[in-house]
C-alpha positions as semicolon CSV with decimal commas, in nm:
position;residue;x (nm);y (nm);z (nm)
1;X;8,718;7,482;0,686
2;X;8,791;7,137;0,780
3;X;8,412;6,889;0,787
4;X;8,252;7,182;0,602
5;X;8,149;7,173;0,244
6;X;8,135;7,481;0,093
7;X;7,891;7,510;-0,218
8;X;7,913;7,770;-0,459
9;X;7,640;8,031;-0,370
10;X;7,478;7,919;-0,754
11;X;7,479;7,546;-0,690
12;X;7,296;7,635;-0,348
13;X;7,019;7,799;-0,569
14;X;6,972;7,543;-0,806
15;X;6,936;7,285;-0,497
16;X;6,708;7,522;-0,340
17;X;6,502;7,550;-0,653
18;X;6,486;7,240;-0,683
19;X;6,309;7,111;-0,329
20;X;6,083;7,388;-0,342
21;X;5,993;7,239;-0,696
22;X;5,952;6,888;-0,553
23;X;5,720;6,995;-0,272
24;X;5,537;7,209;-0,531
25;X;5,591;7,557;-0,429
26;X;5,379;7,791;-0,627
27;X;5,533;8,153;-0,835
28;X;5,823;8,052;-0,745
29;X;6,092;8,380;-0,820
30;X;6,472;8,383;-0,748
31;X;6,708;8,745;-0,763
32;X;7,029;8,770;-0,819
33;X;7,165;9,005;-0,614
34;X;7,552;8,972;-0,660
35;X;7,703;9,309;-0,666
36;X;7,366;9,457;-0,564
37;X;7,345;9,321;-0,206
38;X;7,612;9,285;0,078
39;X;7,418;9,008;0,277
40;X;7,340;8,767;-0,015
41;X;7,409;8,687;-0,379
42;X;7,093;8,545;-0,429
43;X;6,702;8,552;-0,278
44;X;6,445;8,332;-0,310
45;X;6,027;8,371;-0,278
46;X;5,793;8,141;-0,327
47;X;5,448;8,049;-0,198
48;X;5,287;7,731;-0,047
49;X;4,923;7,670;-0,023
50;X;4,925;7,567;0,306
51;X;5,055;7,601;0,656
52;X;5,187;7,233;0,624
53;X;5,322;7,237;0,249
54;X;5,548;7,582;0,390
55;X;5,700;7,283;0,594
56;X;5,718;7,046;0,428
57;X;5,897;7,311;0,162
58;X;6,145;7,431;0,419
59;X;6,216;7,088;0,535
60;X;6,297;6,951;0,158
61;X;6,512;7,234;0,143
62;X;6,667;7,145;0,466
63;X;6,711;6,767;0,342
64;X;6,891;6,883;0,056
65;X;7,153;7,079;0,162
66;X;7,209;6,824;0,453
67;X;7,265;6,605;0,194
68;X;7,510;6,825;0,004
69;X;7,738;6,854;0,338
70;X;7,603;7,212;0,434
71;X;7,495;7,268;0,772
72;X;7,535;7,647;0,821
73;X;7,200;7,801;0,830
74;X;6,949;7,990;1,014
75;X;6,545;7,921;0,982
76;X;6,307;8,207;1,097
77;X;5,919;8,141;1,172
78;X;5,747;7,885;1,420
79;X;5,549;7,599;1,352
80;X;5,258;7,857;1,331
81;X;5,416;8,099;1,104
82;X;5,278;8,143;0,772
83;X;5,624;8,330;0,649
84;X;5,959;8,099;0,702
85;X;6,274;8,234;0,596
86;X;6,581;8,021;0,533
87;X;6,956;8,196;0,554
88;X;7,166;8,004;0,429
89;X;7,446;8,263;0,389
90;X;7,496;8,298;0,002
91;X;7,122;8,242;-0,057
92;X;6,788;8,318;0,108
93;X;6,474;8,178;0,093
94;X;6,146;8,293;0,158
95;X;5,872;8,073;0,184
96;X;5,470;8,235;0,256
97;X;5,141;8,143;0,264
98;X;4,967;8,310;-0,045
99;X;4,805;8,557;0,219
100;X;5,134;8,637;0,373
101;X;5,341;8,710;0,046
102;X;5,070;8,891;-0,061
103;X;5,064;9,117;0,246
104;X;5,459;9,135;0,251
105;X;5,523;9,214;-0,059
106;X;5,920;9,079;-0,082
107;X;5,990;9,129;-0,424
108;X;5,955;9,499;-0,419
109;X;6,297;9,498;-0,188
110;X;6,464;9,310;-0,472
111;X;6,400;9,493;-0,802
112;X;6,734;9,625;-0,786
113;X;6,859;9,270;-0,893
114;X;6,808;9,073;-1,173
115;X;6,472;8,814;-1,159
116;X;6,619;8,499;-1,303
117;X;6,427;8,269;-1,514
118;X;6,379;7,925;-1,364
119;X;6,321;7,621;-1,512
120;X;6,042;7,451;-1,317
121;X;5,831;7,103;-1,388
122;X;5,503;7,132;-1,449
């Protein structure tokens, strides 16, 4: 794919962990679906405290992979929303108000997988 960079689906993760880390996202889990799942190898849920830090966690994430070369992905949610999910192919992230991922329930879908153990500053 000539102009694209294609990062391994785990490298995506770890940069994916690692803005929602830097813009403080809250019980932060991440499943690894491989072999488990058809659509991706690994999903993502985290919470923000606000409407504005869900932004400002989707953007980071945004940033990053920019900045790795990737530009293939799909955001769902509005400025409004209070549930934002980023697609970005090999990895998905899910990012919810505390009343939202409460409500939703994600992880439920995932407990097929295995819940990794991330290493997350303080």
């Amino acid at each position: 794919m000539k102009g694209k960079i294609m990062l391994e689906s785990k490298e995506l993760l770890d940069l994916t962990i690692k803005a929602i880390d830097e813009r403080h996202g809250e019980d932060t889990e991440a499943y690894d679906m491989r072999g488990v799942s058809i659509l991706s190898d690994y999903y993502i849920v985290t919470t923000a405290g606000s409407n504005r830090q869900l932004h400002a966690i989707a953007n980071s994430i945004i940033d990053k992979i920019h900045e790795s070369g990737k530009e293939d992905y799909r955001i769902e949610g509005s400025k409004d929303s209070n549930w934002l999910l980023l697609d970005m192919g090999d990895v998905v992230a899910n990012i919810f108000t505390e009343e939202a991922r409460e409500f939703y329930g994600l992880e439920k879908l995932w407990s097929n997988g295995k819940r990794l153990e991330l290493n997350l500053e303080d």
